[in-house]
N, C-alpha and C positions, 0 to 999 in steps of 0.2 A: 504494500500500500504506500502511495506516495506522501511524501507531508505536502500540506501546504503551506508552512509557515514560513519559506520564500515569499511566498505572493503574498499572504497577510502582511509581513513585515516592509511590502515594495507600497502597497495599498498604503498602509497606514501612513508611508513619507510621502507618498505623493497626491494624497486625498489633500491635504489643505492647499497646494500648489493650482490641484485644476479651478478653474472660473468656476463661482456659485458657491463654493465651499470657502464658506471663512472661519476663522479661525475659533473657536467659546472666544478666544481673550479678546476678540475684534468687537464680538457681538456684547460682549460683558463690559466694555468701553464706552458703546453706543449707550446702551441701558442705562448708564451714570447719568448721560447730560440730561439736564434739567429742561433745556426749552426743545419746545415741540418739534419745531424746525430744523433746529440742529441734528436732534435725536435720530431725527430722520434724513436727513442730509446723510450721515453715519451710516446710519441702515443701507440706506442706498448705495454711498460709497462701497461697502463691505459688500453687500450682497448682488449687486449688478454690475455685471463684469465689462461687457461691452459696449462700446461707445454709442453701438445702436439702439440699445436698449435703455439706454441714458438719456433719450432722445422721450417727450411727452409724448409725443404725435404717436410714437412708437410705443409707447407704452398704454396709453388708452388703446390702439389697436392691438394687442396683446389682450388687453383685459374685456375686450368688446367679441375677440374671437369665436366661433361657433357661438355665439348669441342675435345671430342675425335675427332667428324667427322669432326672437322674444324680444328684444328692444324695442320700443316704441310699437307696440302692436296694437295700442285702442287709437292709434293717431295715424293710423295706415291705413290708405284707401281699399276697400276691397274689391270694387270693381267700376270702369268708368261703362257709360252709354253715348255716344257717339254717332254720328251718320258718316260714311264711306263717303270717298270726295272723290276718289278711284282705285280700279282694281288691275293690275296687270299681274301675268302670269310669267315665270320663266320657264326654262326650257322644258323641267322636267315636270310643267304643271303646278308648283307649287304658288299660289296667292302671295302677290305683296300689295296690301290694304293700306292705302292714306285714309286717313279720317279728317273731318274737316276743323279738330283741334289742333291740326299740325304733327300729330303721330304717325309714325309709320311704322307696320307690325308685316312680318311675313310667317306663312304657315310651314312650322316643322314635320310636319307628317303629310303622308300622303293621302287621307280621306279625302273626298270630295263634298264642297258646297257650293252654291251657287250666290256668288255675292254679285250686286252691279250699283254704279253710282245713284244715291238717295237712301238706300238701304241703310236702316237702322239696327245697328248692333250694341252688344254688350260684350265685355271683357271682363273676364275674372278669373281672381287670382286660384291658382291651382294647389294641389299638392307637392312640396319640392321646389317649391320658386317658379312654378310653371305657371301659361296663363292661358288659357279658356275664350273663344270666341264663338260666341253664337248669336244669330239673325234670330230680329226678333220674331216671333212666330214659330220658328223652327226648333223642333228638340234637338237638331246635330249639330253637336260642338268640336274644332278644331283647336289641336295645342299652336299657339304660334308664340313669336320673338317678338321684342320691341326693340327696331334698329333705329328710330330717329324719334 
């Protein structure tokens, strides 16, 4: 049977050296100071290694990450109503829909619908970040994109 206490004893010198790991006596330093700011000034220091992550912008998006579908979700539209302002097809058939809000959405799938300029549609949001297009009157709904 092998030892491992090579690799325990390399672990144990080189654990405070890697970024993120600081030191008890670093963080027991931080603890002392009395004002808030500092405190955490310390904290920071000790515990954030790279310059990037030192960075605000970069640090709310760190902490905003996979939170997409919870953040602001009573303040988020769930679906607009719109009229078609026109309809052109590309090669392979698929719909790209101007609406006369200035929108412009194309269809990801290959069903068929029949759209044409006046036609009053709704858009809504999907499962997954997807979105929903269907004429009004008709139960067939296509997934499409919003490119403008």
């Amino acid at each position: 049977m092998k030892s491992n206490t090579p690799l325990i004893l390399t672990m144990c010198l080189l654990l405070p050296a890697i970024p993120g790991f600081a030191s008890p006596l670093t963080a027991e330093k931080c603890k002392k100071i009395e004002q808030d700011k500092a405190r955490l000034a310390c904290y920071d220091e000790a515990f954030l290694t790279s310059n990037a992550t030192k960075d605000p912008k970069k640090i709310e998006a760190i902490k905003e990450f996979g939170l997409e579908h919870i953040i602001d979700t009573e303040n988020r539209q769930t679906e607009i109503v719109a009229v078609v302002s026109s309809v052109k097809a590309d090669p392979y058939g698929k719909l790209k829909v101007s609406l006369d809000n200035g929108q412009v959405w194309k269809q990801k799938e290959s069903k068929r619908i029949r759209l044409k300029k006046g036609d009053k549609i709704t858009i809504r949001r999907g499962a997954f970040g997807s979105f929903n297009l269907q004429k009004e009157g008709q139960g067939r709904v296509i997934k499409v994109k919003r490119l403008k």
